[in-house]
C-alpha positions, 0 to 999 in steps of 0.5 A: 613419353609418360606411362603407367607402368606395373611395378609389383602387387599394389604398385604402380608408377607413372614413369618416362619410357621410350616412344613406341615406333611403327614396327609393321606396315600396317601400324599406326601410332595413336596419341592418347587422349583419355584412357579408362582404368577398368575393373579387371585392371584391379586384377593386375594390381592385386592377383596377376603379378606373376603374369607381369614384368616391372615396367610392363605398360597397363590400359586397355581402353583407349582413345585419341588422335592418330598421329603417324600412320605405316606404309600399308595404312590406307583407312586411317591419316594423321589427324583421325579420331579413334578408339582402339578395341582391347582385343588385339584382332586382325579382322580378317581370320576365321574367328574374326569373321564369325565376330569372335575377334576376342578368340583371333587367329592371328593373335591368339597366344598359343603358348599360353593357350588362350585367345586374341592378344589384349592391350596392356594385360600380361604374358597371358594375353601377349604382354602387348603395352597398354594404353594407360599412356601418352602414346599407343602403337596399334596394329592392324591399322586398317581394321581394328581402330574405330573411327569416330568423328571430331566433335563431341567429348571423349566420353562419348565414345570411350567406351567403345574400347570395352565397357559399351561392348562388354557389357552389350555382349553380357546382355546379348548372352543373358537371352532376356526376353521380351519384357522379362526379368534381369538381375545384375550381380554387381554394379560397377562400371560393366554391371552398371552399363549392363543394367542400362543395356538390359532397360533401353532394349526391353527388360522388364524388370532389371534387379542390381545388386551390389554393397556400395551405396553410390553404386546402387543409387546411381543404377537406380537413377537409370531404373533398376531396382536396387538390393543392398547385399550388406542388408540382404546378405545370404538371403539375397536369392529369397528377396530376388524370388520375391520380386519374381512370382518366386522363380528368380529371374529370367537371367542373371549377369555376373558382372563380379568375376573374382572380385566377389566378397564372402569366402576369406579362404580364396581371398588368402589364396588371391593374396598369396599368388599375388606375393609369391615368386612367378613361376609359383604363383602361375603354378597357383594360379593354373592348377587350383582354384583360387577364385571366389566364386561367390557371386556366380553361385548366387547367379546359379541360385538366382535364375529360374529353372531353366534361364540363363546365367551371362557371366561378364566378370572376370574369372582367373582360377582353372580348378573351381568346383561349381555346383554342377548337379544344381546347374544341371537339375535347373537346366541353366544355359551358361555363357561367357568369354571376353567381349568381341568389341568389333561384333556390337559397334554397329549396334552401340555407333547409333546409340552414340548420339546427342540424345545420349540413351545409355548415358555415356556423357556423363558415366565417368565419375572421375576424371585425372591426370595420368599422373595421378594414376597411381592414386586413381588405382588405389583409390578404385581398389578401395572403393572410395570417394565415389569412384566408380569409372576413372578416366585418365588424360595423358 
């Protein structure tokens, strides 16, 4: 089959690999129909390299038609449509049950001593191959597809292998109340939905900040009220103050993670760890902190005293200094953590609809061919041609 693999920093390759097998009986092998290159896949292609191996399979969210089941698999049959959860989870364990699925039992990589194993997403996470392919083997075939029905365009339900349940999960823990106020720090693809999220269940006001222009028109288009960073810069907090009566808002949802702009010393750090051999820059990355943190200082700066900071972007560094006096003197609640897809289908399925509320149908401004990944990922690393969510098509 084709597959995009990992190579080295900043290079990736559409490459011809063996077909995966069922190997459990509880398997089942997905024929890939369209796959997203996320926002913290960048990760991989620029920070996490000494986390990865050359020819390691990338992609995490995917969809498409099952195409050969295990002996055990009684839910699924050849010829079903599914999404498949980026969390590797069984369903069953105690986290499981508790909707923790990111956090599995059954998968948490406890030589690593992290959470649930992840699709295509390195050492850290079980090196499980990605979806970013022509075929996919997935596990737990009776309870970690999604089944969704023929029909409709894959658009419409993509996103239920991370971008819905990520960015419904941001909401949920940002605790906005009824009718009050939101900033959203970043508006790409999970900032973005986030920002819809936040409106269709009752936001007020919901503030996106960002510096890409195709980014803030497109927020605004679904009603949230755009700041530019490139004009508003280090005074971002006053003009967010100004919209509030003076308090910040009620929340604010770090939808940046180690992305964020503004602090060239981490930046050098994130270069470094990228390029240094891997035993090194695991060291780097494990014992120092190498992050920018500058968007979830903003976050800290932004909320009112006494609101919540919902922190969706993805963080790497495990030695960050934070403001913790200005966090305690506010009295700001902090959440945050990889989604729990399987805990928000039931909310997310209904919305699902020809109605389109979240705007699904139309949120991929791109649509390649897997082979034309490669390019996809330098493209989005760039911030060109008005990318913001790229769906692939094996």
């Amino acid at each position: 089959m084709r597959a995009l693999t990992w190579q080295g920093k900043r290079d990736v390759r559409v490459e011809t690999v063996p077909d995966p097998r069922i190997e459990d009986p509880t398997d089942i092998i997905v024929r890939i129909t369209s796959t997203g290159i996320c926002g913290s896949d960048l990760h991989l292609y620029e920070v996490l390299g000494p986390y990865l191996d050359p020819g390691d399979i990338l992609g995490h969210e995917p969809m498409g038609i099952v195409e050969e089941v295990g002996p055990e698999v009684t839910a699924l049959a050849p010829g079903d449509r599914v999404v498949i959860p980026f969390n590797v989870s069984c369903g069953h364990c105690y986290m499981c049950d508790r909707g923790l699925q990111s956090q599995c039992e059954t998968t948490q990589v406890r030589a690593r001593g992290t959470g649930a194993s992840l699709f295509g997403y390195t050492k850290l996470y079980g090196q499980v191959p990605g979806g970013q392919a022509e075929l996919l083997r997935v596990p737990f075939g009776n309870s970690l597809p999604i089944k969704v029905p023929h029909g409709p365009a894959d658009d419409r339900f993509v996103y239920l292998s991370d971008v819905l349940p990520t960015a419904w999960q941001a909401v949920e823990y940002a605790a906005i109340p009824p009718g009050g106020t939101v900033t959203v720090l970043g508006l790409g693809p999970i900032g973005a939905m986030a920002a819809r999220i936040a409106r269709h269940r009752g936001a007020g006001l919901v503030v996106g900040v960002d510096l890409v222009p195709e980014r803030l028109t497109r927020a605004a288009a679904h009603g949230a009220k755009c700041l530019d960073l490139r004009r508003h810069g280090k005074d971002i907090g006053d003009a967010i103050r100004d919209l509030t009566d003076g308090r910040g808002t009620d929340a604010v949802i770090d939808a940046v993670g180690m992305e964020a702009h503004g602090a060239p010393v981490a930046k050098a750090a994130h270069g470094a760890v990228g390029l240094l051999p891997d035993a090194l820059g695991e060291r780097l990355m494990e014992t120092m902190g190498v992050d920018r943190l500058a968007a979830l200082r903003a976050a800290i700066d932004v909320v009112r005293r006494g609101g919540t900071i919902s922190v969706s972007g993805v963080y790497g560094g495990a030695a960050d200094p934070l403001p913790m006096l200005t966090m305690f003197d506010k009295q700001i609640q902090l959440r945050m953590g990889q989604a729990n897809v399987w805990r928000w289908v039931e909310d997310i399925l209904p919305l699902l609809t020809d109605e389109d509320p979240l705007g699904v149908d139309d949120f991929a401004t791109h649509r390649l061919p897997l082979e034309e990944g490669p390019q996809a990922y330098k493209t989005f690393q760039h911030k060109q041609d008005g990318m913001i969510k790229t769906l692939l098509v094996p």
